[in-house]
N, C-alpha and C positions, 0 to 999 in steps of 0.2 A: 150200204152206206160207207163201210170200209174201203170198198173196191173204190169207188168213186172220189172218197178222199186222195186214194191213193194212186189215182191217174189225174188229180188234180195238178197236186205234189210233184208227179213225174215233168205234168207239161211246164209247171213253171220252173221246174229245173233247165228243161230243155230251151226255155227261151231264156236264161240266163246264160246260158251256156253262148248262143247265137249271138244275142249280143256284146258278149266278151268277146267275143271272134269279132265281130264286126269294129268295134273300141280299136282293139290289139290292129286287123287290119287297117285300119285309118289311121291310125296315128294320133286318137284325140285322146285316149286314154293317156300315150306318151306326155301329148303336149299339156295336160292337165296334171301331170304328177310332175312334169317339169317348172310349170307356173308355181304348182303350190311351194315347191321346193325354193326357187328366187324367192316368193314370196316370206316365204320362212328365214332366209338369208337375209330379209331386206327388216324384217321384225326383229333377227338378232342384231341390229347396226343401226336401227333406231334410236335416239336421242332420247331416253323417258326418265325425269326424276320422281325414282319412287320412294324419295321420303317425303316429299309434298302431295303425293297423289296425282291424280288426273282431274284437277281442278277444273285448266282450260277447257279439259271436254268437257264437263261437267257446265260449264260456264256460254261454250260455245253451241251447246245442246239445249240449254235451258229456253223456256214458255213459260208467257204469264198468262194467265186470264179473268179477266174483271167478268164478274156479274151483279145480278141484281135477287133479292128473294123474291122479287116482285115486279115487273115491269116499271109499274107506276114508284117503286122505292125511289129514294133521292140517292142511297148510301152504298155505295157500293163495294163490294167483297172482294180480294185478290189472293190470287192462287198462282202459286208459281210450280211449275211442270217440272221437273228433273228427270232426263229422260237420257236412254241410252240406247242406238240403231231403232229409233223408231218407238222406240218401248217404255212408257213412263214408271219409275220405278218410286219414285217417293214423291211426294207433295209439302208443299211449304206454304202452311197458313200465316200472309204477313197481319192478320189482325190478332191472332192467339200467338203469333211470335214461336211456334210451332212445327216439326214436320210431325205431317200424319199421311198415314199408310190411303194409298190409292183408293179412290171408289171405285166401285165395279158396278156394273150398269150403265142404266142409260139416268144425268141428273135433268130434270124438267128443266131447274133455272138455270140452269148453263145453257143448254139447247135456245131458251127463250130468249132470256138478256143477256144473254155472254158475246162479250167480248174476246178474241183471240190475239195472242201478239206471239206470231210463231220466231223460231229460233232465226239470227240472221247471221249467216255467216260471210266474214271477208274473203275474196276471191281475187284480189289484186287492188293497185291503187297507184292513181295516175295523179300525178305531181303537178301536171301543167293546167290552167285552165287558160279560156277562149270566149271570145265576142260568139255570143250565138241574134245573127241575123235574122226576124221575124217577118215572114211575107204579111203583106196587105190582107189578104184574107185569111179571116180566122175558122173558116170553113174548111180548111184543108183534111182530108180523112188520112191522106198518105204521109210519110214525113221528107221535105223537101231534101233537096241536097244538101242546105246548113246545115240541118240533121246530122247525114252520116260522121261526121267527124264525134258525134258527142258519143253515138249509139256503135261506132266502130272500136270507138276508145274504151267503152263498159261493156255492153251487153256483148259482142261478136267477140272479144276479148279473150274471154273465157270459155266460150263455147268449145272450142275443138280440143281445149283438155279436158272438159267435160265428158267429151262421150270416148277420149282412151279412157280417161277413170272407168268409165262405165262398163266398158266392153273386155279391161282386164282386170277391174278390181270384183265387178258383181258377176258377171259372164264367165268366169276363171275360174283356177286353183287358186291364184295369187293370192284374193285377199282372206281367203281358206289358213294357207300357209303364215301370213303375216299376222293375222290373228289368233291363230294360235302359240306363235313365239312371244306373243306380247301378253297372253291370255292374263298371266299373272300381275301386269300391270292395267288393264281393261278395265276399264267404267262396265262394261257388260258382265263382268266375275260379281257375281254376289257378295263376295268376300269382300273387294275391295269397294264397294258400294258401302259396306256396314262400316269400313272405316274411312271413307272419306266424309258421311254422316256424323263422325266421332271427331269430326276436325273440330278445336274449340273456336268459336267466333265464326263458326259454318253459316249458321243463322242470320248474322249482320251482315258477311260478305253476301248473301244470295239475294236478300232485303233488295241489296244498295243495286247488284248486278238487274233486278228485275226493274228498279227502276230507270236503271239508263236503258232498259231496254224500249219502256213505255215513253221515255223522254224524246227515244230517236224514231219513233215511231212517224210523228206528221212530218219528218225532214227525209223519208226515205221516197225518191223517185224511179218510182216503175217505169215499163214502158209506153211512155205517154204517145199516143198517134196522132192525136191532134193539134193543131198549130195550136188553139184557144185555149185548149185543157193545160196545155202544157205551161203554158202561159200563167194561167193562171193558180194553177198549183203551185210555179215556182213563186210568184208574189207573194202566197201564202207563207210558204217556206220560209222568206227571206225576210216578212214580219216576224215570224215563231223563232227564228235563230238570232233577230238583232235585239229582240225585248229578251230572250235567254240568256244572250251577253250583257244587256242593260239591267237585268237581276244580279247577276253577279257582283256590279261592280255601279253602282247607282250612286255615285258619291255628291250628288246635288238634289236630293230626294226628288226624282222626277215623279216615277211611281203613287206615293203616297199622294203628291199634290194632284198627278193623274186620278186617282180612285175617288179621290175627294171632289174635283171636278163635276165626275160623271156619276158619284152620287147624288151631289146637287142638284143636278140636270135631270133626274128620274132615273136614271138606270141604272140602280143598287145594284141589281143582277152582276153586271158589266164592272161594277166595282168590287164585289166581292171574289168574283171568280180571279180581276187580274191580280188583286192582293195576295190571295189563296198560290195562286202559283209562284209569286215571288219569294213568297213568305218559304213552301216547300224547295222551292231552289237553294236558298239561303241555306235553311236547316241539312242539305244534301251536301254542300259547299263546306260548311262549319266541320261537320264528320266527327259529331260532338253527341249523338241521338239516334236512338233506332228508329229508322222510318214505317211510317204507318201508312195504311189506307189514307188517311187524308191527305197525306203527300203522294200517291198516286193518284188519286181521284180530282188532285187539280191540276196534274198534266191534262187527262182527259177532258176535262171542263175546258180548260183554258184553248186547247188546240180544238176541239168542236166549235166553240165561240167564234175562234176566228175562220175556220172552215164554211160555215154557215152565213158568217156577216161577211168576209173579206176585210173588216178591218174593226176594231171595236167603237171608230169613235164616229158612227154610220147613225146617224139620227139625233147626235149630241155634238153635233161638230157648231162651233160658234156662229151666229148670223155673220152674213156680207157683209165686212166691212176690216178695220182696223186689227180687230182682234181677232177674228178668223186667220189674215194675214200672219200673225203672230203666231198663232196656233200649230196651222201648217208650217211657218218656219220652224218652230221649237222641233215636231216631228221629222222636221227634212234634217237638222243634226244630229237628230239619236238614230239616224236611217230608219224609222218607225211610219215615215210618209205614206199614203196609200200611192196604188201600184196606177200611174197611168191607162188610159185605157186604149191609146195608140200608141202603147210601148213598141217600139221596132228593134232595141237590139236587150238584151240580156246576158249579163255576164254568168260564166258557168266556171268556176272554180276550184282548184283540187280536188279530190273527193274521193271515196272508197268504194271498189265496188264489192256488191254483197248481193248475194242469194239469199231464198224463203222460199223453202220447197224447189217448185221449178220455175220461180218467180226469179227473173234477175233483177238488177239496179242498181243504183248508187246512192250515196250520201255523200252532203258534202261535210266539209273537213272542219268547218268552224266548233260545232256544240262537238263536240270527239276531241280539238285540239284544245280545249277550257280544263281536259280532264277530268273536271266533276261527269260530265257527261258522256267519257270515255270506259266502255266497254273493259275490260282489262285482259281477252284476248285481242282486238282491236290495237293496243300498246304499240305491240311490236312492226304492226307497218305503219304508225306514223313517225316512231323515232328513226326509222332504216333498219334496225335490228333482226329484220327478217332477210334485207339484203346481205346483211355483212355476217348472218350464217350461213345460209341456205343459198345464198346467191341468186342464180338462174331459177334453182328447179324450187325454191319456195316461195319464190315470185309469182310463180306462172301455177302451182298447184300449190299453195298454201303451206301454213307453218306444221309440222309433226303430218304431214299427209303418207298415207301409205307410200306411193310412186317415189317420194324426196330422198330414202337412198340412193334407189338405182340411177336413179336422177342424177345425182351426185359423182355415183362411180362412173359412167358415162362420162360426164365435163369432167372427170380425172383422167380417167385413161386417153382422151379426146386430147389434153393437153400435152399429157407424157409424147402421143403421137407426136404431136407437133413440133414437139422439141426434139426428136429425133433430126 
């Protein structure tokens, strides 16, 4: 047994040895201790305020998820994720107002009735919108050539810094090197996890954060392929963001005389849910209250309602005649109309784009520029303040991204050239 231990021992010496020879020959060992080392250069010249913590990652990382104890439950639970490279490290009960330590396992009722609302991160944001032109047929599987301008402008956008991130940040030394110069400011250091946990009013701010998160949830557009889907998601959209606006700022009580209407009419349901969300807007708006499950559970209500109907007032709309007329006028001022069904053109508007895992898309710009419903890493590209630090390179790869020094030194020394 000795012997044999001991030409195990030998052989794996000997192919340690081979492929140190082989490293050393190639030059990938080189190129690997030279990446970590940039890397590490680029982590000490990093921008990090560590007397506030690393919130934004914290913030920019963060997952909510709603469940049910029960399928058939009305009431449902939220959980917010606090996670860091992948790794969830605490949990945030907003009904106990609480964090409590991760479960382990597998939970039935999450698997069952969970809902998911992963992290969404900004990836750029494009200032100009555009008439987008709808073909005749809503049958299309491919996306027409009006298309490319919307999906050139978001989705292909970001693509090609995607995969250098990828190929020098996780394929490297680089983000080896950079992560380790920052170690001691890292949401992934345990240490500084127990004290960003220790922030006072941690609890409220992750509340309010989890909420804009499930707020922007039905306004985030994927990559839609067909002319009809797309169509008709953005109508949905553009109901859920003008009655979002018209919560805010309802100053002729449209709302209440709405709910009151259409509970008259039989459809309590239809009145309760739109009350329920106004009501939670308003309480989100105020910033006078810690929010609760029941202010997350009438976003979810509310944006199902209209996902499923198309519009709320589908069955209660006034007979033909006079006050039907009226009806649909009142709706056609607060932009609340229902969406024509031979819509031909569709306006597409600022909007941010944002990743979810390897989902890309955008948002537009409305429920984000109200504030209440702005993200607070999100901030900084709507004000310009990511242009007017980072310039170029936090444009094109984001605020505090590994790459944005070298980035940076690059469009320095590029300049210096120039002025020679």
């Amino acid at each position: 047994m000795g012997r044999r231990r001991f030409f195990n021992r030998t052989k794996f010496a000997k192919l340690v040895v081979r492929v140190a020879k082989f490293l050393l020959k190639s030059q990938l060992l080189t190129v690997f201790l030279a990446l970590c080392a940039l890397g590490f250069w680029a982590g000490t010249r990093a921008h990090i305020d560590s007397s506030a913590g690393p919130l934004d990652e914290l913030f920019e990382n963060m997952s909510v998820m709603s469940y049910r104890d029960a399928p058939s439950d009305s009431v449902a639970h939220f959980m917010v994720e606090l996670s860091t490279g992948n790794h969830v490290f605490e949990e945030y009960d907003v009904a106990a107002q609480r964090f409590i330590e991760v479960s382990r396992g597998r939970d039935y009722r999450r698997s069952i009735s969970g809902t998911r609302y992963p992290a969404l991160q900004v990836r750029g944001h494009v200032k100009n919108g555009f008439w987008l032109e709808l073909p005749r047929s809503t049958n299309v599987t491919l996306l027409p050539e009006q298309f490319q301008e919307l999906y050139r402008s978001t989705l292909d956008y970001v693509k090609p810094v995607s995969i250098v991130t990828t190929v020098l940040g996780t394929l490297s030394g680089y983000s080896i090197g950079y992560r380790a110069a920052t170690w001691s400011h890292s949401l992934g250091n345990p240490a500084v996890q127990a004290r960003v946990l220790a922030t006072p009013g941690l609890q409220r701010m992750v509340a309010r954060e989890a909420w804009r998160r499930v707020l922007i949830e039905p306004v985030v557009m994927a990559d839609e392929g067909g002319v009809g889907r797309f169509a008709a998601v953005h109508g949905t959209q553009r109901l859920y963001t003008n009655f979002f606006r018209l919560a805010l700022n309802d100053s002729d009580a449209f709302i209440p005389r709405e709910a009151t209407r259409l509970d008259t009419a039989g459809h309590a349901y239809e009145a309760r849910t739109m009350l329920a969300f106004a009501h939670a807007v308003n309480r989100a708006a105020r910033d006078t209250c810690n929010l609760t499950c029941d202010d997350f559970a009438a976003i979810e209500n509310w944006a199902s309602l209209l996902d499923r109907r198309g519009h709320w007032s589908q069955g209660a709309t006034p007979p033909p005649g006079e006050e039907r007329l009226r009806y649909l006028g009142m709706l056609t001022w607060y932009g609340l109309d229902p969406q024509p069904p031979d819509q031909r053109r569709i306006w597409v508007g600022p909007r941010l784009l944002v990743r979810e895992g390897d989902s890309e898309g955008f948002v537009a710009d409305e429920i984000p520029l109200s504030g209440v419903g702005c993200p607070a890493t999100w901030e900084p590209w709507l004000n310009g303040t990511v242009e007017a630090k980072n310039s170029w390179s936090a444009r094109m790869v984001g605020v505090g991204h590994e790459l944005a020094p070298v980035l940076d030194f690059g469009r320095g020394a590029a300049a210096r050239l120039l002025r020679r």
